[in-house]
MILUMLUM-72759 format. One line per field, with one value per residue: x, y, z of N, C-alpha, C in turn; residue in three letters. Coordinates in pm, whole numbers, plus 50000, padded with zeros to 5 digits. Example, Ala and Ser with C-alpha at 12.3 -4.5 7.8 and 13.67 -1.06 7.14 Angstrom:
2
nx 51319; 51285;
ny 49431; 49775;
nz 50780; 50708;
cax 51230; 51367;
cay 49550; 49894;
caz 50780; 50714;
cx 51320; 51290;
cy 49670; 50003;
cz 50780; 50787;
resn ALA; SER;
This chain:
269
nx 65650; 65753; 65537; 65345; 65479; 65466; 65201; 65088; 65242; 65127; 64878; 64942; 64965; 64723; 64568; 64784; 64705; 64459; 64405; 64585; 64412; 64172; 64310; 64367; 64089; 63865; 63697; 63489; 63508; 63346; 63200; 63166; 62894; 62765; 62794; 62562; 62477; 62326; 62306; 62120; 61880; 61667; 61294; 61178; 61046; 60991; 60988; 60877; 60977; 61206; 61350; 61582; 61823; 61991; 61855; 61898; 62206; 62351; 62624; 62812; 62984; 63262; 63203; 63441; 63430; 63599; 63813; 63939; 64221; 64254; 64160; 63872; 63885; 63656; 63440; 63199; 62874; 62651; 62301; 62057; 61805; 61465; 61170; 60836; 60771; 60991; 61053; 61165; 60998; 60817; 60612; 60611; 60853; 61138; 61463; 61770; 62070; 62434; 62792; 63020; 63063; 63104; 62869; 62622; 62454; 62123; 61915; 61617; 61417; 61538; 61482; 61268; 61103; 61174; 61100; 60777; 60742; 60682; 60397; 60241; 60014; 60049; 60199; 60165; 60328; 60551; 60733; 60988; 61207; 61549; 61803; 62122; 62225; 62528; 62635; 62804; 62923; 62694; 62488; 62429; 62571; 62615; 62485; 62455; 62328; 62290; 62242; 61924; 61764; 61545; 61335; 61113; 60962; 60810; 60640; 60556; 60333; 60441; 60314; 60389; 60246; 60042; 59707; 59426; 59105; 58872; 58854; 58842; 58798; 58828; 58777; 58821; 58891; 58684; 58338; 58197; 58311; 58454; 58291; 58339; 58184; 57858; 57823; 58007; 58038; 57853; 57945; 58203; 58340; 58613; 58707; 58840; 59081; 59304; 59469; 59621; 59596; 59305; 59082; 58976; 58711; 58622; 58513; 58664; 58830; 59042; 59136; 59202; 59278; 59223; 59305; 59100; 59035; 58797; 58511; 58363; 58544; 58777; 59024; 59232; 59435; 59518; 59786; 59964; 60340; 60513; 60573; 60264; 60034; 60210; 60249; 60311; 60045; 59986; 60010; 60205; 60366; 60241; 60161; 60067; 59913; 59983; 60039; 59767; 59651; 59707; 59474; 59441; 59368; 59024; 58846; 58743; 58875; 59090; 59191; 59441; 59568; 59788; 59881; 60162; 60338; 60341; 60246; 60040; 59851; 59673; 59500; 59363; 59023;
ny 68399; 68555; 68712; 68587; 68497; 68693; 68728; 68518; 68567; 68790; 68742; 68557; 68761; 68880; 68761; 68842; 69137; 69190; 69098; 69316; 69539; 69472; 69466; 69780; 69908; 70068; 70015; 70054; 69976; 70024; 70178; 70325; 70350; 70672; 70863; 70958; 71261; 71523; 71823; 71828; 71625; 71669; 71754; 72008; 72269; 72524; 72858; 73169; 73455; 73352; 73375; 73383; 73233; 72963; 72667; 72394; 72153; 71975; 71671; 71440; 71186; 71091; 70914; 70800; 70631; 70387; 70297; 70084; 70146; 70260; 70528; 70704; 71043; 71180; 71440; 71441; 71418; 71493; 71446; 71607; 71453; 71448; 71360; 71261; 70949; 70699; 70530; 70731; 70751; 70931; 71104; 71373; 71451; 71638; 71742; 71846; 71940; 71923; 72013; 71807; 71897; 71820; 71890; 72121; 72403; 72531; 72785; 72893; 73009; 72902; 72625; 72592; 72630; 72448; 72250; 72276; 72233; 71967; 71972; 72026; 72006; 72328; 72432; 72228; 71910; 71761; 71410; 71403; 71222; 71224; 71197; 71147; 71141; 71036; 71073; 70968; 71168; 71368; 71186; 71036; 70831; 70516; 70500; 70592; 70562; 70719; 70665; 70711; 70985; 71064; 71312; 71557; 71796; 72137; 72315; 72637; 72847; 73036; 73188; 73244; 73415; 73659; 73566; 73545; 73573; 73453; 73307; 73278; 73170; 73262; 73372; 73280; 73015; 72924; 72830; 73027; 73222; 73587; 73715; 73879; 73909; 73869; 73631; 73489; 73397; 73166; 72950; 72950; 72941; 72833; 72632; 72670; 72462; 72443; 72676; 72773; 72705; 72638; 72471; 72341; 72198; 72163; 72238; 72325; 72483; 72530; 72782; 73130; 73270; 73347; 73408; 73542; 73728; 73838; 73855; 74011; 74232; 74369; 74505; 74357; 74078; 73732; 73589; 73438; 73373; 73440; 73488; 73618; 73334; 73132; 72939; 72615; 72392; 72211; 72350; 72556; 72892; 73085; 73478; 73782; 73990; 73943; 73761; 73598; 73334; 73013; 72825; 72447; 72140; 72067; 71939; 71821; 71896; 71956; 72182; 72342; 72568; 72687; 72937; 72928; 72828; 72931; 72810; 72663; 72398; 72175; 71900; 71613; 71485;
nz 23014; 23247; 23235; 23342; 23574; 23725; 23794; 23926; 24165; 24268; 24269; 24497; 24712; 24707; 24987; 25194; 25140; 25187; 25468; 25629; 25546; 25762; 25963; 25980; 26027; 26203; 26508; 26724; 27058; 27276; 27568; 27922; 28103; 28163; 28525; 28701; 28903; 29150; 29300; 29475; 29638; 29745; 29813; 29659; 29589; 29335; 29335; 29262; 29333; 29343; 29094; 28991; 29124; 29192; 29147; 29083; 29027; 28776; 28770; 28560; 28474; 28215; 27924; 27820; 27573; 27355; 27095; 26847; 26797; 27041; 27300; 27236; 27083; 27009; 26991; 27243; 27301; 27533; 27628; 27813; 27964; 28125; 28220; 28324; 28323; 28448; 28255; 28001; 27845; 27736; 27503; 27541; 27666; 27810; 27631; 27666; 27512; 27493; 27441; 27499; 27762; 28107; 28319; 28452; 28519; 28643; 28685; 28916; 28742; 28519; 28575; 28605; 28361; 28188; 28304; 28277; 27973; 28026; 28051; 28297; 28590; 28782; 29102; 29256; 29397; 29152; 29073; 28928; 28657; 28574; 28389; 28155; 27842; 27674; 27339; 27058; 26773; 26495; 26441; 26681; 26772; 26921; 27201; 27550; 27866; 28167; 28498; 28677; 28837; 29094; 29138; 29326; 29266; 29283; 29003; 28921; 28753; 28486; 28283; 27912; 27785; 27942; 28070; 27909; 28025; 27860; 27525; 27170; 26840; 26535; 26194; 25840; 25800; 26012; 26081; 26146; 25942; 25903; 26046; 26347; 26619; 26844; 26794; 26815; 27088; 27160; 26938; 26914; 27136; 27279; 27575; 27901; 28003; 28246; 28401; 28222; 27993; 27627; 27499; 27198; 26996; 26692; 26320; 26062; 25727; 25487; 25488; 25640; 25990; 26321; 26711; 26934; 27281; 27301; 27207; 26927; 26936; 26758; 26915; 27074; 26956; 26874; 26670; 26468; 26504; 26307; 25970; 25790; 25735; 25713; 25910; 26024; 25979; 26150; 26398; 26588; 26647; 26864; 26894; 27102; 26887; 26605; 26320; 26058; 26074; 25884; 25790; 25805; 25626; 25529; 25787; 26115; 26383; 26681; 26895; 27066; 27238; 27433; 27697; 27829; 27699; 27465; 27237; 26963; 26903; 26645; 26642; 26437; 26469;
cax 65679; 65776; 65405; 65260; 65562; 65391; 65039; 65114; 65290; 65010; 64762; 64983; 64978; 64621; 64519; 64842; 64655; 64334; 64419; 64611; 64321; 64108; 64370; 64355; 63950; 63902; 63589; 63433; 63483; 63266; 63232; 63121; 62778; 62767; 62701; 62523; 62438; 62282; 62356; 62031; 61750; 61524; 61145; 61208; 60925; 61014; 60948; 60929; 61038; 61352; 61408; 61736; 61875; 62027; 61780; 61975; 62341; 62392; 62694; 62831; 63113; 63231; 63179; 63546; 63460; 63737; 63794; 64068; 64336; 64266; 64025; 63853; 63908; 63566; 63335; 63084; 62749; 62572; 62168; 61991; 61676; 61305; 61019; 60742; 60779; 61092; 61150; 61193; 60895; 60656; 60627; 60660; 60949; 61226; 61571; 61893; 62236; 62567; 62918; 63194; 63076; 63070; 62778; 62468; 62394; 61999; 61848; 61518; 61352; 61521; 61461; 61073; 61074; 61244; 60963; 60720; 60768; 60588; 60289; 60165; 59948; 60129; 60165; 60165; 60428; 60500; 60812; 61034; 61335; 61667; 61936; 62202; 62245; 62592; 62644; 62897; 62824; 62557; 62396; 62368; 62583; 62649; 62401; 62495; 62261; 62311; 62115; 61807; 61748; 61398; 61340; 60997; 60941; 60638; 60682; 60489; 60301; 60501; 60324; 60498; 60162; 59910; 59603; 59323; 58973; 58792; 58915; 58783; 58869; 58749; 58806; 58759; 58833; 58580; 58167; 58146; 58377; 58509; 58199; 58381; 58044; 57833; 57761; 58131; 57963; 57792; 57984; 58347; 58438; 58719; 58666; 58936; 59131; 59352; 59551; 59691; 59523; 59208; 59044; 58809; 58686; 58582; 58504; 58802; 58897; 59214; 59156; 59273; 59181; 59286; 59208; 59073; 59004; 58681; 58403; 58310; 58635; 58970; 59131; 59324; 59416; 59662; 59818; 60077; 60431; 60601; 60533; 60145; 59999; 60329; 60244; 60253; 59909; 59940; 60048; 60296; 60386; 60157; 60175; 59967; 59932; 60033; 59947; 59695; 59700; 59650; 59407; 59475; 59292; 58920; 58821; 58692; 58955; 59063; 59328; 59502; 59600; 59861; 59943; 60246; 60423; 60309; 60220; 59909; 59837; 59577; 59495; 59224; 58964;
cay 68330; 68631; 68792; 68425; 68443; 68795; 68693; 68444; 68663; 68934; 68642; 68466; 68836; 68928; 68730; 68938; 69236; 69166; 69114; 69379; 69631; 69419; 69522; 69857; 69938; 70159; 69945; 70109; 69839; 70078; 70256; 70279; 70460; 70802; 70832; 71136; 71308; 71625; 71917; 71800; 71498; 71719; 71776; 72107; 72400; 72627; 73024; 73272; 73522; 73324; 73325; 73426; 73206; 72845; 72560; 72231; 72161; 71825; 71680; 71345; 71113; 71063; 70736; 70736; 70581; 70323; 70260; 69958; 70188; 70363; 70606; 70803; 71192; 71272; 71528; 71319; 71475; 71465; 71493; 71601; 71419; 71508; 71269; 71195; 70844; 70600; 70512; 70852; 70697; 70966; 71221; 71568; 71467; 71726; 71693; 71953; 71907; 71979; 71891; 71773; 71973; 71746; 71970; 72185; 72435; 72552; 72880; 72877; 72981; 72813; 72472; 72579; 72648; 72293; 72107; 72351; 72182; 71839; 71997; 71961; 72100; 72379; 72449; 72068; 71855; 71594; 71299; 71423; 71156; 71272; 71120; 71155; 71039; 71026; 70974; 71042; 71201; 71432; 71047; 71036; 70681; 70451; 70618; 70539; 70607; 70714; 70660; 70822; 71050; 71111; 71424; 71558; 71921; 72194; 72423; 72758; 72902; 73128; 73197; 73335; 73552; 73716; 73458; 73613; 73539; 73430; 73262; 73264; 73169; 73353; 73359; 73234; 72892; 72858; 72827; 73166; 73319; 73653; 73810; 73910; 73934; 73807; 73474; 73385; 73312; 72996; 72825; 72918; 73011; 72790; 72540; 72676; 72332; 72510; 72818; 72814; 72602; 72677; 72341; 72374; 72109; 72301; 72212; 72406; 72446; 72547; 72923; 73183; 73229; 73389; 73416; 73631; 73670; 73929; 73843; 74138; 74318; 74369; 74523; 74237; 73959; 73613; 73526; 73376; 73484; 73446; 73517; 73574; 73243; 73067; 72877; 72511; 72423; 72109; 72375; 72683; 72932; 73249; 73630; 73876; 74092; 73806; 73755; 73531; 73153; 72931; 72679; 72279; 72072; 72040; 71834; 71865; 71967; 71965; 72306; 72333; 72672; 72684; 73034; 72934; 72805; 72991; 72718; 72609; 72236; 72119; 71753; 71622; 71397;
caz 23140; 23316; 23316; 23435; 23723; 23789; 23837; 24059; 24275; 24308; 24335; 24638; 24840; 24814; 25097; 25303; 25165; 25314; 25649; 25644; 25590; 25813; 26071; 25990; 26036; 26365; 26531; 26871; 27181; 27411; 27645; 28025; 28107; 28277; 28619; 28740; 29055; 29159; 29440; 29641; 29606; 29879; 29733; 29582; 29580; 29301; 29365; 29137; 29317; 29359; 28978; 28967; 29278; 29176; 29202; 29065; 28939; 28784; 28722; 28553; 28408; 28091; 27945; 27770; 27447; 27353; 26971; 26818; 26794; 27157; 27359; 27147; 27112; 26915; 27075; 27314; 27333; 27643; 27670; 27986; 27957; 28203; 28212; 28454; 28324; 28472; 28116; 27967; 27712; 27707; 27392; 27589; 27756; 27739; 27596; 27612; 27457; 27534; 27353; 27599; 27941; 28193; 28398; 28413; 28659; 28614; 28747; 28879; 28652; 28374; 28637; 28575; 28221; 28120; 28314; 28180; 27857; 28026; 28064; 28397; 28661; 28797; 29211; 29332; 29331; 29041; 29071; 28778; 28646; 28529; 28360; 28092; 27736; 27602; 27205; 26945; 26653; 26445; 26436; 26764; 26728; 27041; 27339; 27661; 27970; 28309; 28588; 28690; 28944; 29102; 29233; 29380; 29237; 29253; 28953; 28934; 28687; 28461; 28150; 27815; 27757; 27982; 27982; 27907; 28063; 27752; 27433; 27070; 26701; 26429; 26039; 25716; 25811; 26114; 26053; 26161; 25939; 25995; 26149; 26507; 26684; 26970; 26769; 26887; 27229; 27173; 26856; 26870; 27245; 27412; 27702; 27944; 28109; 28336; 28482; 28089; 27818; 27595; 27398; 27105; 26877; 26582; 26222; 26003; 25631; 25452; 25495; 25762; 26100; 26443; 26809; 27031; 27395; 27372; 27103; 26924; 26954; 26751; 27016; 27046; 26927; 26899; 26512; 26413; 26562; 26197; 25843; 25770; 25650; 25704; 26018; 26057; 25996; 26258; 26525; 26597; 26784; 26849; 26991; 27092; 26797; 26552; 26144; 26046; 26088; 25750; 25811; 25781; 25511; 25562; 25858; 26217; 26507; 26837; 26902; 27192; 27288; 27577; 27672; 27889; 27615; 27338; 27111; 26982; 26848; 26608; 26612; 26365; 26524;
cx 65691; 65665; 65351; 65364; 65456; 65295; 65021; 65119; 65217; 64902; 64807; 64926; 64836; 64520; 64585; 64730; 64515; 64339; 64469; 64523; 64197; 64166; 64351; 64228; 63973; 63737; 63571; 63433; 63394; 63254; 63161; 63026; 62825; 62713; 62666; 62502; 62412; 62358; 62269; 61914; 61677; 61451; 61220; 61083; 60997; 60917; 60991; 60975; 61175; 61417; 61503; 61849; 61878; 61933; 61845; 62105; 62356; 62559; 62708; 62973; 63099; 63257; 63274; 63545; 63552; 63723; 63906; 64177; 64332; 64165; 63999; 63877; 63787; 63496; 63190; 62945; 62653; 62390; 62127; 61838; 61579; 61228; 60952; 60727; 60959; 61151; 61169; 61117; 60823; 60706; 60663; 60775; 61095; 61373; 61644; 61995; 62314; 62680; 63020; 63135; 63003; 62946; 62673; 62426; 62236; 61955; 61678; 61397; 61369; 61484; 61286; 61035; 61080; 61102; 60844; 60696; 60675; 60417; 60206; 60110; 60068; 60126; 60161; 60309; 60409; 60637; 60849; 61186; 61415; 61786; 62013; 62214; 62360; 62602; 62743; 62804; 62755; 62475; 62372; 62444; 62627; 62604; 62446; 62435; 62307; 62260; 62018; 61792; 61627; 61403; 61149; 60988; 60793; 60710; 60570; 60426; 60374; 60468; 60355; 60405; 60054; 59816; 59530; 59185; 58867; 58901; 58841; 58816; 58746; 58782; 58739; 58723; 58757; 58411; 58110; 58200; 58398; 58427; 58242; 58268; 57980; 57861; 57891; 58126; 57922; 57841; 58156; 58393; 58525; 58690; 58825; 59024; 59200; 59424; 59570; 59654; 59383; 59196; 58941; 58804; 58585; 58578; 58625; 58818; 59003; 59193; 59212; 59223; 59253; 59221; 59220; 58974; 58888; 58602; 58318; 58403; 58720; 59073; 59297; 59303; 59541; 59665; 59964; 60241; 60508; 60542; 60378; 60112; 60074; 60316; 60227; 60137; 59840; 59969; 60200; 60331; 60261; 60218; 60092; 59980; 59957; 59971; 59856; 59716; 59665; 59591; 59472; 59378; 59154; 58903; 58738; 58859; 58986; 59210; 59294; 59534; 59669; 59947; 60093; 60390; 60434; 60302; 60095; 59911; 59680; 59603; 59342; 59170; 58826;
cy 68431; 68681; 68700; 68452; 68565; 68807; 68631; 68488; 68739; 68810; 68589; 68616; 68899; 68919; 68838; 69092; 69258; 69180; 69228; 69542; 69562; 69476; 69683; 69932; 69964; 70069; 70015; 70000; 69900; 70152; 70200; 70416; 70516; 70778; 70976; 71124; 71453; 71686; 71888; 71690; 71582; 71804; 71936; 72211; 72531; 72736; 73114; 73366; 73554; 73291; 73280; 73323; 73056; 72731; 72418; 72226; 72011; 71830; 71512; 71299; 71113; 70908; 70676; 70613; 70546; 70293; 70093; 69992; 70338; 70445; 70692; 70935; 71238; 71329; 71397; 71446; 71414; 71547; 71459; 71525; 71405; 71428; 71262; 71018; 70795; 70568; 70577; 70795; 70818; 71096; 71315; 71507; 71578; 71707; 71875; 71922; 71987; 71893; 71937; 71824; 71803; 71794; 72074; 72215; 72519; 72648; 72808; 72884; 72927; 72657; 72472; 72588; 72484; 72216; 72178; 72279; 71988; 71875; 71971; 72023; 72208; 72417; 72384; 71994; 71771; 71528; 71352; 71361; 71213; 71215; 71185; 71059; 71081; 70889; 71060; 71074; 71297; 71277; 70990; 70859; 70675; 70501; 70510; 70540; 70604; 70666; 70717; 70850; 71107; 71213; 71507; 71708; 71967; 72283; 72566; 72820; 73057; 73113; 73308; 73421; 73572; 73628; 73535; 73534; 73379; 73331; 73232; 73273; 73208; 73343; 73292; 73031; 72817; 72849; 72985; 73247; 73418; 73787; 73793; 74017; 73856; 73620; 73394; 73297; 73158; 72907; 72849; 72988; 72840; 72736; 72614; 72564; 72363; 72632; 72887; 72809; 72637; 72574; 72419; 72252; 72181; 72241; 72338; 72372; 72519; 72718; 73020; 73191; 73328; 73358; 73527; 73648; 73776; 73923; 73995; 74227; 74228; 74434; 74436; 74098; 73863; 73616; 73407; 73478; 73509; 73528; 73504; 73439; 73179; 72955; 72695; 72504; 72331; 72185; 72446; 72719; 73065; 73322; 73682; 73973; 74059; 73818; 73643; 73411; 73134; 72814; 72563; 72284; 72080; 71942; 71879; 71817; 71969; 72048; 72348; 72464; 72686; 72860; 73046; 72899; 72903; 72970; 72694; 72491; 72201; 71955; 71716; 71448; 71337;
cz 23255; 23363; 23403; 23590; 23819; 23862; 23911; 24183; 24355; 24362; 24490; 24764; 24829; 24929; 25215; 25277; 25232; 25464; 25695; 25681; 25685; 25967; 26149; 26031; 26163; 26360; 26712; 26938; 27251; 27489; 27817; 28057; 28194; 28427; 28682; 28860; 29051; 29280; 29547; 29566; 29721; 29746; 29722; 29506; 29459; 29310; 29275; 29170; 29334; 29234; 28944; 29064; 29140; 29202; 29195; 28991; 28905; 28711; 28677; 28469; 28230; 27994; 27871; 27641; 27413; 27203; 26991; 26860; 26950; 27159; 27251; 27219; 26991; 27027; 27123; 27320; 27393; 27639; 27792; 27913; 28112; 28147; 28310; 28485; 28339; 28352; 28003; 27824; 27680; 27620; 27455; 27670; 27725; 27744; 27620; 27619; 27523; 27453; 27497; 27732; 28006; 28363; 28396; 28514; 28580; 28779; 28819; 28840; 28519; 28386; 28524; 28417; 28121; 28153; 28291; 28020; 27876; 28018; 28149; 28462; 28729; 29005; 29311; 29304; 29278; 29094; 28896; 28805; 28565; 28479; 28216; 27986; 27659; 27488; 27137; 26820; 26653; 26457; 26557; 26823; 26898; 27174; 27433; 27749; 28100; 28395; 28600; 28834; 28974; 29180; 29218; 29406; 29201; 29157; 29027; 28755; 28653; 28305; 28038; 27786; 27889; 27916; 27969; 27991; 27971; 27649; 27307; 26920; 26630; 26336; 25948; 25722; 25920; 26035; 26035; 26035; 25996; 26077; 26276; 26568; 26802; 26961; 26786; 27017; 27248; 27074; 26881; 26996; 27290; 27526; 27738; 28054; 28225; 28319; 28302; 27950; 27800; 27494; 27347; 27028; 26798; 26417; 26141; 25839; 25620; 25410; 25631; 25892; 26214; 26601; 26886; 27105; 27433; 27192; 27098; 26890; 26908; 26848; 27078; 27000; 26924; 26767; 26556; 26418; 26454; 26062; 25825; 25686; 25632; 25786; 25941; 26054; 26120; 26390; 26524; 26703; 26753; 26929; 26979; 26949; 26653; 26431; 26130; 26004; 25959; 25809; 25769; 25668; 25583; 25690; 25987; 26327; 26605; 26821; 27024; 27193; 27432; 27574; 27767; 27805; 27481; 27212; 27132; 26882; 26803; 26574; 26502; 26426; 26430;
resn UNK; UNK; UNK; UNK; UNK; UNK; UNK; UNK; UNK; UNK; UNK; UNK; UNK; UNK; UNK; UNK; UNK; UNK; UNK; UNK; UNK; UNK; UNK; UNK; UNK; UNK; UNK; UNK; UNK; UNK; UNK; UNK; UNK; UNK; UNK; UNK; UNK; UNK; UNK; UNK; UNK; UNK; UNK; UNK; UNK; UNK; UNK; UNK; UNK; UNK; UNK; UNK; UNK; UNK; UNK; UNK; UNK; UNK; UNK; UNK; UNK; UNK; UNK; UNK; UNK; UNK; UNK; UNK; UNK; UNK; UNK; UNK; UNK; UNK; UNK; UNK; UNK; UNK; UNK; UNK; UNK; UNK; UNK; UNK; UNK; UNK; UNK; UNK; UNK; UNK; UNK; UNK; UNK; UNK; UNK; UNK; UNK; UNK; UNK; UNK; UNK; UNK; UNK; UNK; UNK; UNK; UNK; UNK; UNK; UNK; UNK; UNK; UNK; UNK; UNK; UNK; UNK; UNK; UNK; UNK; UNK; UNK; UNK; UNK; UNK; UNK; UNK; UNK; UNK; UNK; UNK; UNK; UNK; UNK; UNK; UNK; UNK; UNK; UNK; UNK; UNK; UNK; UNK; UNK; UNK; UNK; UNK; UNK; UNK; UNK; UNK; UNK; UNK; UNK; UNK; UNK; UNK; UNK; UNK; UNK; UNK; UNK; UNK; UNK; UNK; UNK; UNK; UNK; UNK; UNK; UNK; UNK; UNK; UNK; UNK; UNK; UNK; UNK; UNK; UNK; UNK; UNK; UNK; UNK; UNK; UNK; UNK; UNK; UNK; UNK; UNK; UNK; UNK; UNK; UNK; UNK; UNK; UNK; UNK; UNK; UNK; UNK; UNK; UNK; UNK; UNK; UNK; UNK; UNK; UNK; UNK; UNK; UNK; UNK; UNK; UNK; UNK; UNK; UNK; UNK; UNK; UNK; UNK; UNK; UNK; UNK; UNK; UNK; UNK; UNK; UNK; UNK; UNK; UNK; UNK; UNK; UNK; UNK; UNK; UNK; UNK; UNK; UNK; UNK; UNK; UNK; UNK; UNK; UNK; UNK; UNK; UNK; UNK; UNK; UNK; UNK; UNK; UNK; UNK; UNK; UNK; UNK; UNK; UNK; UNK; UNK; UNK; UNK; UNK;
């Protein structure tokens, strides 16, 4: 009789215990988006030989994340986000973190380097938007957005290598292989697109390769800025002087060569 009174008992309170941890669960109510602002909205000519000199300071709110049991106190992490597009849609757009600072002053040349990273003509002005993405978390949980700020900047050409003139891949995995000779001239030179970039569409297998900007001549050349034969095969980084790329899988090619960045990108077409 006594265990039966027992069972009862425990049975009547685990509804109280339920609610009880139902109570307890910490649940995020929200927060309120950032609001940013800059030191100047005037069109904005960067100069290189004003590297060193201040070009933009942003600053913004913080969007006070509220849990069940009160404001949160976890680290907020704020991204600057750069686009040419209004709805910060487009692949190259560039991102940089921060935990907790509520601000971001930018040299300028680190202004030019960031939008550098969209990939645009260099010398003219483009319409570049700005805003803020606070989130908690490594997961990036609960993003918030700021506003956007349009601002009407010329960069400058500031590339990470000396371009060269010319441009030409060579190795095992081109047609030519690694005869570095005239016959680089007419199958494996480089369309140059602008101030920086060198296109090829090129047939390629899964052997090595390099480039260089005078057919005929080792004197110099571009590799691979890491471990020989280590590289990404969809696209890296290079240096002058550099170990030898590993080809992709068999296919035909289109490699990008940007010497302002100092990446190069194979797409297969």
């Amino acid at each position: 009789m006594k265990t039966l009174c027992n069972l009862l008992i425990a049975v009547l309170l685990m509804p109280f215990s339920a609610c009880q941890k139902e109570e307890d669960r910490v649940t995020l109510k929200g927060g309120t988006n950032p609001v940013l602002t800059v030191s100047s909205m005037a069109d904005l000519t960067l100069n290189k030989n004003k590297a060193a000199h201040r070009a933009l300071q942003f600053q913004w709110t913080n969007p006070n994340y509220e849990f069940s049991h009160g404001r949160s106190t976890q680290d907020v992490k704020y991204t600057l986000q750069i686009d040419t597009v209004d709805a910060f849609s487009s692949s190259r757009k560039y991102e940089t973190s921060f935990s907790n600072s509520l601000s971001a002053e930018y040299s300028v040349k680190d202004l030019n380097s960031m939008l550098g990273v969209l990939d645009l003509k260099d010398g003219v002005p483009h319409l570049f938007n700005f805003r803020i993405k606070a989130s908690l978390g490594a997961a990036n949980a609960a993003p918030l957005y700021s506003n956007a700020l349009a601002i009407r900047i010329a960069p400058y050409t500031d590339a990470l290598y000396p371009v060269p003139d010319k441009l030409y891949i060579v190795g095992g995995a081109t047609p030519h292989g690694w005869g570095n000779d005239s016959g680089l001239e007419k199958a494996q030179q480089f369309a140059k697109i602008n101030a920086y970039t060198f296109v090829i569409n090129i047939a390629l297998t899964s052997d090595g390769y390099l480039f260089v900007p005078v057919a005929g001549s080792w004197d110099a050349k571009y590799g691979f800025a890491g471990e020989k034969g280590k590289n990404n095969t969809a696209g890296d980084s290079f240096k002058p002087g550099g170990e030898d790329f590993q080809g992709p899988a068999a296919g035909n090619y289109k490699i990008t060569v940007n010497f302002k960045t100092g990446k190069f990108l194979l797409e297969k077409i």
